[in-house]
C-alpha positions in Angstrom: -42.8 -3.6 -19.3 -40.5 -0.8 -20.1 -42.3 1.6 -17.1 -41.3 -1.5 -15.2 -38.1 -1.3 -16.1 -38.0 2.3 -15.5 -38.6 2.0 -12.6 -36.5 -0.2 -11.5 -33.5 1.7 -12.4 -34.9 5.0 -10.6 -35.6 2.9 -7.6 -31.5 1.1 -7.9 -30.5 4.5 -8.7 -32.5 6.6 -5.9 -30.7 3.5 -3.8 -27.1 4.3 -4.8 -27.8 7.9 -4.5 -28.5 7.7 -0.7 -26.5 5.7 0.0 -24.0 7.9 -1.3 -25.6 10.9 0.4 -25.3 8.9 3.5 -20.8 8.8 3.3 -20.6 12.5 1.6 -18.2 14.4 4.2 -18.9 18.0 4.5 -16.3 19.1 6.2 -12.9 18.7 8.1 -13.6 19.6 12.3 -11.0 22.0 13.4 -9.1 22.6 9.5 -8.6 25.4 8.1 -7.9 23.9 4.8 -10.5 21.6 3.4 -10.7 18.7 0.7 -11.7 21.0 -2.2 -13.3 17.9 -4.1 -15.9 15.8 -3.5 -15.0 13.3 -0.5 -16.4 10.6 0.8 -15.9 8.4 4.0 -18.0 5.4 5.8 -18.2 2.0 6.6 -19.1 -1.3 4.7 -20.1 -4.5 5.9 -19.1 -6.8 3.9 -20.2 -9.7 6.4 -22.5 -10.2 9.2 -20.1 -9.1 11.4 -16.9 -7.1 9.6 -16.8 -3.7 8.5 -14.8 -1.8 6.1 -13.3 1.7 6.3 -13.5 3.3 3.1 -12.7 6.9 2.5 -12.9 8.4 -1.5 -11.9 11.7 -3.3 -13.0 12.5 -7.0 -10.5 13.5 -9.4 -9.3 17.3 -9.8 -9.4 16.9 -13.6 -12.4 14.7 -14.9 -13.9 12.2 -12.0 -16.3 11.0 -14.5 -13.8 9.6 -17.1 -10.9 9.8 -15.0 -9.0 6.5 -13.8 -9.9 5.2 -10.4 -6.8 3.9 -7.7 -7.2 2.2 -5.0 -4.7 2.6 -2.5 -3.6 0.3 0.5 -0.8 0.3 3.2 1.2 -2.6 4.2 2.7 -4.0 7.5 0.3 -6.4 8.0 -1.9 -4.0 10.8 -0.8 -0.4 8.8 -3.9 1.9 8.6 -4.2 3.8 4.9 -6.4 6.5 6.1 -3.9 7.8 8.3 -1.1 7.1 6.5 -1.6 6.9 3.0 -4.6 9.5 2.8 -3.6 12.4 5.1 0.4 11.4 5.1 1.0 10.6 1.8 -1.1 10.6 -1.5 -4.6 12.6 -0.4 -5.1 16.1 -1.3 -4.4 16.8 2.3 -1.4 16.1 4.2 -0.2 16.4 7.6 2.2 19.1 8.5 5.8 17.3 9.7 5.7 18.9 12.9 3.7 17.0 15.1 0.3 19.3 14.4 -2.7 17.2 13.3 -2.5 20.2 10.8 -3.4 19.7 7.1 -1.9 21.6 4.2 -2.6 20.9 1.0 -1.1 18.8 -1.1 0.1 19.7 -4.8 1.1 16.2 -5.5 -1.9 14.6 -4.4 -2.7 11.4 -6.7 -6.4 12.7 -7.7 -5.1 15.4 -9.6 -5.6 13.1 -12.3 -7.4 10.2 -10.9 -10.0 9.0 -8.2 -8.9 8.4 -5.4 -9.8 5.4 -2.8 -8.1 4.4 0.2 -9.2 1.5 2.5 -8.2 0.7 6.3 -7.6 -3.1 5.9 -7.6 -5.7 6.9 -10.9 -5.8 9.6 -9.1 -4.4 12.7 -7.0 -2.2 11.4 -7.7 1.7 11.7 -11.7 2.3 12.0 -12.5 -1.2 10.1 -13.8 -3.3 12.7 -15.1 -6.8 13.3 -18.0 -8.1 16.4 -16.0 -11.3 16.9 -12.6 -12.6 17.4 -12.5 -14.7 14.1 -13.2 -11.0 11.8 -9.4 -10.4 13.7 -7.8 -13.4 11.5 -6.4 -13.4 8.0 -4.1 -14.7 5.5 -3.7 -13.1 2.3 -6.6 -15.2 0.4 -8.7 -14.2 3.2 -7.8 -10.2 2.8 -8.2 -10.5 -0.8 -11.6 -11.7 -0.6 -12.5 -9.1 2.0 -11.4 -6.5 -0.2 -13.1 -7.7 -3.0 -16.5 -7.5 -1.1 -15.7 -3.7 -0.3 -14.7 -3.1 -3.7 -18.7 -4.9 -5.1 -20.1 -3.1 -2.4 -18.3 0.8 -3.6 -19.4 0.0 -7.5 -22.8 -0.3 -6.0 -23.1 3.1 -4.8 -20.7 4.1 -7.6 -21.7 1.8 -11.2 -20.6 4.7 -12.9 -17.4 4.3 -12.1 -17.3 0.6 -13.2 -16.4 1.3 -16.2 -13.7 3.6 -15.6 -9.9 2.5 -16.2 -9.1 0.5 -12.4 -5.1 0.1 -10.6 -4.5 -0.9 -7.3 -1.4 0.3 -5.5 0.1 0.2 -2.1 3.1 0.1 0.2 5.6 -2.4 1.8 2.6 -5.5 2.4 0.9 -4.1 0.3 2.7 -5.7 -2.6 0.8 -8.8 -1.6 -2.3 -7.1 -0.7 -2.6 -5.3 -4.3 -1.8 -7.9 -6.2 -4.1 -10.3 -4.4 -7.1 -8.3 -5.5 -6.1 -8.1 -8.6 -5.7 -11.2 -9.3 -9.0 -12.1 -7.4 -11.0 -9.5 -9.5 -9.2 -11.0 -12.6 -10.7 -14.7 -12.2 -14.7 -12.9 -10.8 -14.1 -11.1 -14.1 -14.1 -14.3 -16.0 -16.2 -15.8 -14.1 -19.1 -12.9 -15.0 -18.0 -12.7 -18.4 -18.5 -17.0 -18.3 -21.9 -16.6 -17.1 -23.2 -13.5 -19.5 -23.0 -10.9 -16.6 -21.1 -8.2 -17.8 -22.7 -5.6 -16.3 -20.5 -6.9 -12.7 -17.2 -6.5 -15.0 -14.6 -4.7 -13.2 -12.4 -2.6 -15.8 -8.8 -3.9 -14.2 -5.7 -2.2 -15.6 -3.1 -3.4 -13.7 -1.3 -2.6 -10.2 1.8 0.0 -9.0 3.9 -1.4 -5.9 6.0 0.8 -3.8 8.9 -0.9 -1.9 5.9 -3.9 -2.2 6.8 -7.8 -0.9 6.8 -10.1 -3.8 9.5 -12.5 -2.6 10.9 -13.5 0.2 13.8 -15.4 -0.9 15.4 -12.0 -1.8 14.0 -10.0 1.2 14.5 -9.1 4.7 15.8 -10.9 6.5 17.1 -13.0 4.6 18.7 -10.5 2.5 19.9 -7.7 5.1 23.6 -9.1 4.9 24.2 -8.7 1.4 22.9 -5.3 1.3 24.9 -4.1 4.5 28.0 -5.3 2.6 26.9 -3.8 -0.3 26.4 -0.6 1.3 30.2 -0.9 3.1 28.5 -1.7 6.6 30.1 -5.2 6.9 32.9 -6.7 5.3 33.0 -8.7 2.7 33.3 -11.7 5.0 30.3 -11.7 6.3 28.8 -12.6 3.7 30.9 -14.9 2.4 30.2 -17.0 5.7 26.3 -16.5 5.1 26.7 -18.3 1.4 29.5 -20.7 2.3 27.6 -22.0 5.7 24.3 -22.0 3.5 22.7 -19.2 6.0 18.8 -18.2 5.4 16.3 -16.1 7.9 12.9 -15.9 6.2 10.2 -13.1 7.2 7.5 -14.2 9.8 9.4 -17.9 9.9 7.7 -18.9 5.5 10.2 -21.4 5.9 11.4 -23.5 8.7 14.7 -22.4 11.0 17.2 -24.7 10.5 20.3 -22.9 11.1 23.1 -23.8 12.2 24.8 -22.1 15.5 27.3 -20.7 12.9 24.5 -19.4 11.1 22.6 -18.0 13.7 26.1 -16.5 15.5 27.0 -14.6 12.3 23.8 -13.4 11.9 22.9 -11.5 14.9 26.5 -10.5 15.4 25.8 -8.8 11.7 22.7 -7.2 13.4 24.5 -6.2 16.1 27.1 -3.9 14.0 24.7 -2.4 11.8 20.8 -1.9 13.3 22.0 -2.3 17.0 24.4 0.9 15.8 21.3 2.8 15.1 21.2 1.7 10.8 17.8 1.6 9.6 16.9 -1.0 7.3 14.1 1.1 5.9 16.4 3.4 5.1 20.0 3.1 4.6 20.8 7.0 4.4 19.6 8.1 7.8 19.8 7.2 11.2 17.2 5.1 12.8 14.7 7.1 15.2 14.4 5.4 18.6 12.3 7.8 21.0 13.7 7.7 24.3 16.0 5.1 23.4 13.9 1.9 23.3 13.5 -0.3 20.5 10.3 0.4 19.3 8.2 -2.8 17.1 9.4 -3.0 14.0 6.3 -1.1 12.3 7.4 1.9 14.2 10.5 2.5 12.5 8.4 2.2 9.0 6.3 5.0 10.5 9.1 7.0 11.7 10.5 7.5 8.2 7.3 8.2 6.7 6.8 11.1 8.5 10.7 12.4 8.5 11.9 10.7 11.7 9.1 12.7 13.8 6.9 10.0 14.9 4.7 12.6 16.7 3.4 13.2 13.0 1.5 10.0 12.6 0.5 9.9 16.6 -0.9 13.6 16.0 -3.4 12.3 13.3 -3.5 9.3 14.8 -5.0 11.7 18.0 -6.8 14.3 15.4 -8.7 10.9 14.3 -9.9 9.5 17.3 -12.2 12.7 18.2 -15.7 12.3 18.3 -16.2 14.8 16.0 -14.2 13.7 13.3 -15.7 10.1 13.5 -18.9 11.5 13.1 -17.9 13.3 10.1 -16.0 10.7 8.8 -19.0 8.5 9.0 -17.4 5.8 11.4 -19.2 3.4 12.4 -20.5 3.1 16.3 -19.0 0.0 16.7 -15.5 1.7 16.7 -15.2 3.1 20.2 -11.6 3.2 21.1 -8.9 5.3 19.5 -7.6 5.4 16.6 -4.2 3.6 15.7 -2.6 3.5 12.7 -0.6 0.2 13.9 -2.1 -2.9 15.1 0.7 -5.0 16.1 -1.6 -7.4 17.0 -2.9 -8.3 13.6 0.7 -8.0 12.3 1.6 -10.9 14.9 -1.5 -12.9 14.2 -1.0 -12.8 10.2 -0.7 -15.7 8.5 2.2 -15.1 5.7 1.8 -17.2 3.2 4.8 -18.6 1.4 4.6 -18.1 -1.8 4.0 -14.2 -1.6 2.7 -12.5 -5.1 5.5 -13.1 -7.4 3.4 -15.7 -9.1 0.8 -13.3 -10.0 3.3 -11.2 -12.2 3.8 -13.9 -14.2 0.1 -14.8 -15.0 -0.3 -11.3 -15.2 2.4 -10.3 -17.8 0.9 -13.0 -20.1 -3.0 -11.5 -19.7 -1.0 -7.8 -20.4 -2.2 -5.9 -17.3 0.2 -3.0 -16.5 1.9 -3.7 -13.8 5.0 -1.2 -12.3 7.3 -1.5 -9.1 7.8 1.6 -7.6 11.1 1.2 -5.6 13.6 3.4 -3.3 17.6 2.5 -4.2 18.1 2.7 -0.5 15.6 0.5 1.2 17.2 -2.5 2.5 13.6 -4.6 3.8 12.4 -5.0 0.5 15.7 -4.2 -1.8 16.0 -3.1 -5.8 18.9 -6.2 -5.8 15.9 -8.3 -4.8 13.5 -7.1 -7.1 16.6 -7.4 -10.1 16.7 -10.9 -8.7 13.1 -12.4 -8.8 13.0 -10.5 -12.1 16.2 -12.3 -13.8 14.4 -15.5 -12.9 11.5 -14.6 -15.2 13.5 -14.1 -18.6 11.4 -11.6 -19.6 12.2 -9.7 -22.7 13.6 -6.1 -22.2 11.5 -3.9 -24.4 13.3 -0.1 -22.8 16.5 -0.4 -21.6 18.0 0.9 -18.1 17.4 4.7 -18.8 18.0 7.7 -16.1 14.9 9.5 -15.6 16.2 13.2 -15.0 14.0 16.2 -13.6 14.5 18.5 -16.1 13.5 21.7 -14.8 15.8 20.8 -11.9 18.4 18.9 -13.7 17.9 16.3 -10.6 18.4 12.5 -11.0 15.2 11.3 -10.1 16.2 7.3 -10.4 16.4 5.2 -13.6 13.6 3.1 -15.2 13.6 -0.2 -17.2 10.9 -2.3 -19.0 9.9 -5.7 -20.1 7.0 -4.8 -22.4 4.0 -4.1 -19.6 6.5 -4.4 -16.2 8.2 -1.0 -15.9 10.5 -0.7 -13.0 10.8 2.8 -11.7 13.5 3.8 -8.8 13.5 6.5 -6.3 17.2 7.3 -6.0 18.1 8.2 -2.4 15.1 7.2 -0.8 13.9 4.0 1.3 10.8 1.9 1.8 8.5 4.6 2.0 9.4 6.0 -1.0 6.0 6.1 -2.6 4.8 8.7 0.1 7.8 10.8 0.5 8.9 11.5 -2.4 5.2 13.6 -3.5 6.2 15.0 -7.3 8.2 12.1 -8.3 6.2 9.4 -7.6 2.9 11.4 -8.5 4.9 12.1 -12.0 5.3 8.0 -12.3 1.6 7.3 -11.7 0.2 9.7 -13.7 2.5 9.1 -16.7 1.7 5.2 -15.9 -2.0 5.7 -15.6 -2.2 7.9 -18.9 -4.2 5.5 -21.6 
């Protein structure tokens, strides 16, 4: 019995082991610099007919104890390989001027952890689906799709199962993230209900950057408060918006019933602010509109995440779509066409669902996950006055008051941080949405100081 056993584990183990093999990338075509780490890329499919885009880096310090994070973009239809991984929070990261060149990255978030990005939801980047239904999702549906990537990369890595888990992302992402958390939350009872342990995921929490979570207090519907607040519009303006009983929800949650004074106000406000070239993503600087026509909406996100040069993300976007690189990034043959990091096609066809993830927070403060929102002061799509707002509602207790947090070898304000026991609220002062990826030794400072057990 106990050979038979034996064996069984060798044979599971020789399994994950190829498997593994299988995804290991050897090397970067036509980079000088090279992930110095172990690094794997490939495809999962998690259905009959969808598969998943994983790519994953060990920790710098100590991969086999060392926390693993997953990391996912947002929009919906915003590819993390290209954007998150070798623009943002990878050990790599693009140059900013317009050269699929990669540089290293001394801020890179597996200097202390594990590293794993995924291209999500089916469509988006290299994951790809073989019929027209793998091209449709809400946020339940996405959640369960990652969940099946996530049981299928503790296969080849049960290891790691053990290991301290968070979940992170950008803009959608703060539905996306905490979506799988919660989903892995209830499987985790679920096991533990049914004496299977050994399929326990060790959850820690979730980190938001600039991350959805209610869209009472976001754009729209919250783009006239903040332009007043910033000293774009008079005060007027929105005292029309309250007094007529004005509200513009995000991907029409709620039904339009507007008045014609509502809707006249409205897009007269737009008109003065982002039809003057303001970007909502970022109050600070100038919109980038490449030869002067309105890109979609997801292109301006893009544009500030790689400093107003959009050539940035089109370059990688270019150096990912060789044949070469797909072969060494383990892509699978299905994915013939370029690749893109947007999809505006799946961000048209998403279902938004109304509620958005607030709820989880609360379910989740009372089961003491960590949780912590990431957040640029001068992002006006997903706002701090919102975030201040749906908190407020929650009466949580304050357990560390409002408190600068100060680079001291710079003497540089960095933002300010607040808690309520296992929420901490982190800003970014001076930058917008895509705060989480710009701002590399700030925001790598927060995760690793919010990561640390």
């Amino acid at each position: 019995m106990a050979t038979t056993k034996l064996l069984a584990v060798l044979t599971i183990l020789g399994t994950t082991l190829a498997a593994r093999d299988k995804d290991l990338v050897t090397s970067l075509p036509n980079q000088a610099n090279q992930i110095k780490q172990k690094f794997w890329s490939g495809s999962y499919e998690i259905t009959t007919s969808k598969n998943i885009q994983y790519a994953f880096v060990e920790s710098k310090s100590n991969p086999a104890t060392d926390p693993l994070i997953v990391f996912l973009l947002g929009g919906p239809g915003v590819a993390s390989l290209s954007l998150g991984f070798f623009n943002g929070i990878g050990p790599l990261k693009a140059d900013s001027m317009g050269n699929a060149t990669f540089l290293d990255n001394p801020y890179s978030w597996n200097n202390k952890a594990n590293v794993m990005v995924i291209d999500n939801p089916c469509g988006v980047g290299y994951s790809i689906g073989e019929s027209p239904a793998d091209y449709l999702h809400n946020d339940q549906s996405v959640a369960e799709d990652l969940y099946l990537t996530m049981a299928r990369f503790y296969y080849d890595w049960p290891e790691l199962r053990g290991n301290p888990l968070y979940l992170s992302g950008i803009s959608y992402a703060g539905v996306y993230a905490p979506y799988l958390a919660y989903k892995i939350h209830i499987k985790n009872q679920e096991w533990k209900m049914n004496g299977v342990t050994s399929l326990v995921i060790n959850l820690k929490g979730f980190i938001t950057g600039n991350g959805a979570t209610d869209y009472e207090y976001e754009a729209p519907n919250s783009l006239i408060e903040d332009f007043v607040e910033f000293t774009l519009l008079p005060q007027s303006y929105l005292d029309g918006y309250i007094q007529n009983n004005c509200y513009f929800y995000w991907k029409n949650t709620r039904p339009d019933t507007n008045s014609t004074v509502c809707l006249d106000l409205y897009y007269k406000a737009m008109n003065l602010t982002k039809g003057a070239g303001i970007d909502t993503y970022d109050l600070m600087h100038p919109r980038y509109l490449p030869n002067k026509t309105e890109p979609h909406k997801l292109q301006y996100f893009l544009d500030k995440l790689s400093q107003g040069k959009a050539d940035t993300v089109l370059s990688v976007d270019e150096y990912l779509s060789l044949p070469e690189v797909k072969t060494a990034l383990h892509v699978n043959p299905l994915m013939k066409g370029p690749y893109s990091t947007v999809n505006n096609d799946i961000f048209k066809s998403y279902v938004v669902q109304r509620e958005a993830s607030n709820w989880i927070y609360d379910i989740f403060k009372q089961y003491e996950y960590k949780m912590m929102s990431i957040s640029g002061d001068v992002d006006a799509e997903v706002t701090l006055r919102g975030v201040w707002k749906w908190i407020r509602e929650r009466n949580w207790q304050v357990t560390k008051e409002w408190a600068a947090n100060v680079d001291e070898g710079e003497y540089r304000l960095v933002g300010y941080t607040q808690e309520w026991g296992n929420y901490t609220l982190a800003t970014i002062h001076g930058y917008g949405h895509g705060a989480i990826l710009e701002a590399g030794k700030d925001v790598t400072r927060l995760v690793e100081a919010f990561i640390k057990e």
